[in-house]
C-alpha positions as semicolon CSV with decimal commas, in nm:
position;residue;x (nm);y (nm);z (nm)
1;X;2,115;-0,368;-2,336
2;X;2,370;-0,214;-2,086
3;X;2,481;0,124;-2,049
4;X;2,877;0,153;-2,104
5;X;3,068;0,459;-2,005
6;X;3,350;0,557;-2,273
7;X;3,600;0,809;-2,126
8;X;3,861;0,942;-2,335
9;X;3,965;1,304;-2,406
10;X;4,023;1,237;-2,763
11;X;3,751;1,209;-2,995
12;X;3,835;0,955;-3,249
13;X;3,937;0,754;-2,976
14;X;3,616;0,807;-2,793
15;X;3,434;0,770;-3,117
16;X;3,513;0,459;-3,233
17;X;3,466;0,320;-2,890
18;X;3,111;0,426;-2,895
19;X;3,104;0,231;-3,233
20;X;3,207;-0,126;-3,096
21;X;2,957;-0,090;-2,762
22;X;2,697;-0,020;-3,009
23;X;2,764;-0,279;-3,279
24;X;2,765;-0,568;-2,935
25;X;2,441;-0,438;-2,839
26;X;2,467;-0,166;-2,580
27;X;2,446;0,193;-2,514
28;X;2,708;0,440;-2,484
29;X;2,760;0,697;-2,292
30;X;3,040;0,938;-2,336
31;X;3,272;1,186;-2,095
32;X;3,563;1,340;-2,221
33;X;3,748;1,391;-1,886
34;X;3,778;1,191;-1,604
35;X;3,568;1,472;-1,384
36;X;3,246;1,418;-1,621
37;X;3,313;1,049;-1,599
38;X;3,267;1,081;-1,219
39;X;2,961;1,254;-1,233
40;X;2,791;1,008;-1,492
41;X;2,875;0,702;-1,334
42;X;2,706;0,812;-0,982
43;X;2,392;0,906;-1,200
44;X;2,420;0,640;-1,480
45;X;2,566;0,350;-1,273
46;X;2,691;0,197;-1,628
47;X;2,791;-0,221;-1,609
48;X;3,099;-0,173;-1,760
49;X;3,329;0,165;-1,776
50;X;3,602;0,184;-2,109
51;X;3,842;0,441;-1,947
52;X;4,193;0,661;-2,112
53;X;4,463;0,708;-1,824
54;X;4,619;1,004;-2,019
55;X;4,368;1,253;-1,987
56;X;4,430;1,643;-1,872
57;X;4,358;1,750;-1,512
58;X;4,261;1,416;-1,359
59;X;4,402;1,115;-1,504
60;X;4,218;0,748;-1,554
61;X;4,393;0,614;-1,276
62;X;4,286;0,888;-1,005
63;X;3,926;0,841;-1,157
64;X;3,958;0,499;-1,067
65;X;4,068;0,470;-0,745
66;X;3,793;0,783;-0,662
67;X;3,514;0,518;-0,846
68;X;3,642;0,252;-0,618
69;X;3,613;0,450;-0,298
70;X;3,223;0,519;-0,363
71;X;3,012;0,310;-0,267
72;X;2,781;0,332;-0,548
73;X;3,029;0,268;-0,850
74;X;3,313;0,038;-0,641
75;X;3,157;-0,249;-0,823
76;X;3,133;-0,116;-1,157
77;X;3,434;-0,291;-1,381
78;X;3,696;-0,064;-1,551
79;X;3,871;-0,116;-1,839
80;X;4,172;0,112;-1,887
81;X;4,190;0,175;-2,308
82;X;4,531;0,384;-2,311
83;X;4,868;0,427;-2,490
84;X;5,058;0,384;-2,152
85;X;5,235;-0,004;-2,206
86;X;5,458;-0,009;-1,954
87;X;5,453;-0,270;-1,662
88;X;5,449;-0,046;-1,406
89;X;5,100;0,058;-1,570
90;X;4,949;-0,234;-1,564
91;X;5,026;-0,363;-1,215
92;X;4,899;-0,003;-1,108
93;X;4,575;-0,096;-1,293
94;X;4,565;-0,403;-1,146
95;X;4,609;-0,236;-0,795
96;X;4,326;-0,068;-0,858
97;X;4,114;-0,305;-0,909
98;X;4,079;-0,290;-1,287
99;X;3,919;-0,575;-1,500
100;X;4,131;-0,518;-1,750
101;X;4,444;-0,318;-1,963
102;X;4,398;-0,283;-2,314
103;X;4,679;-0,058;-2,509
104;X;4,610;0,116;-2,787
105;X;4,633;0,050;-3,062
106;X;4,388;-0,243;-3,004
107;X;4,216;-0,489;-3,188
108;X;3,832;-0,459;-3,160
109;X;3,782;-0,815;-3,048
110;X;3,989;-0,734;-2,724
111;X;3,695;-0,454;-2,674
112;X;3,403;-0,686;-2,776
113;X;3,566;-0,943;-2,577
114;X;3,468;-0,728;-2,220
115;X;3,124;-0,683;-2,393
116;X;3,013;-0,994;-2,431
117;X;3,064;-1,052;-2,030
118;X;2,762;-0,786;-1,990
């Protein structure tokens, strides 16, 4: 069982996230900005982070590039689950480093796809 951080500011969004990480076999753990999501992936050092860009204050992207400047979470994977579908998007996520870009809305197989790598 790995731990999987979920970050996303909205709740149904976050919810149903925390759904498909549990039905693979894993456990989630939850932050609903990308500030909180800092702080639990220094203490929590999940395998796998599912991660909004549109998110108040600090955005996905910022949280990113901050995750891969630390040398305790630059290896953790991010996958950016957002409503931003432009290209520019996803060669910024790419930039960064990310695994992967999912848009919303998604299928749940493209989630439980990433899972099953853990």
């Amino acid at each position: 069982m790995a731990k999987v951080l979920i970050v996303d500011d909205a709740a149904p969004d976050r919810m149903l996230l925390e759904r498909l990480v549990t039905e693979a076999g894993h456990l989630p753990i939850c932050a609903v900005s990308a500030e909180e999501a800092l702080a639990k992936a220094k203490t929590e050092l999940p395998a796998m982070i599912f991660m909004d860009v549109n998110m108040p204050v600090t955005d996905g992207f910022s949280a990113a590039r901050q995750l891969a400047s630390d040398p305790r979470t630059k290896d953790i994977p991010v996958v950016f689950v957002t409503s931003k579908n432009q290209k520019a998007d996803r060669v910024f996520a790419q930039i960064l480093g990310a695994r992967s870009f999912i848009s919303k809305p998604y299928a749940p197989e493209q989630i439980k796809e990433h899972l099953t790598t853990l």
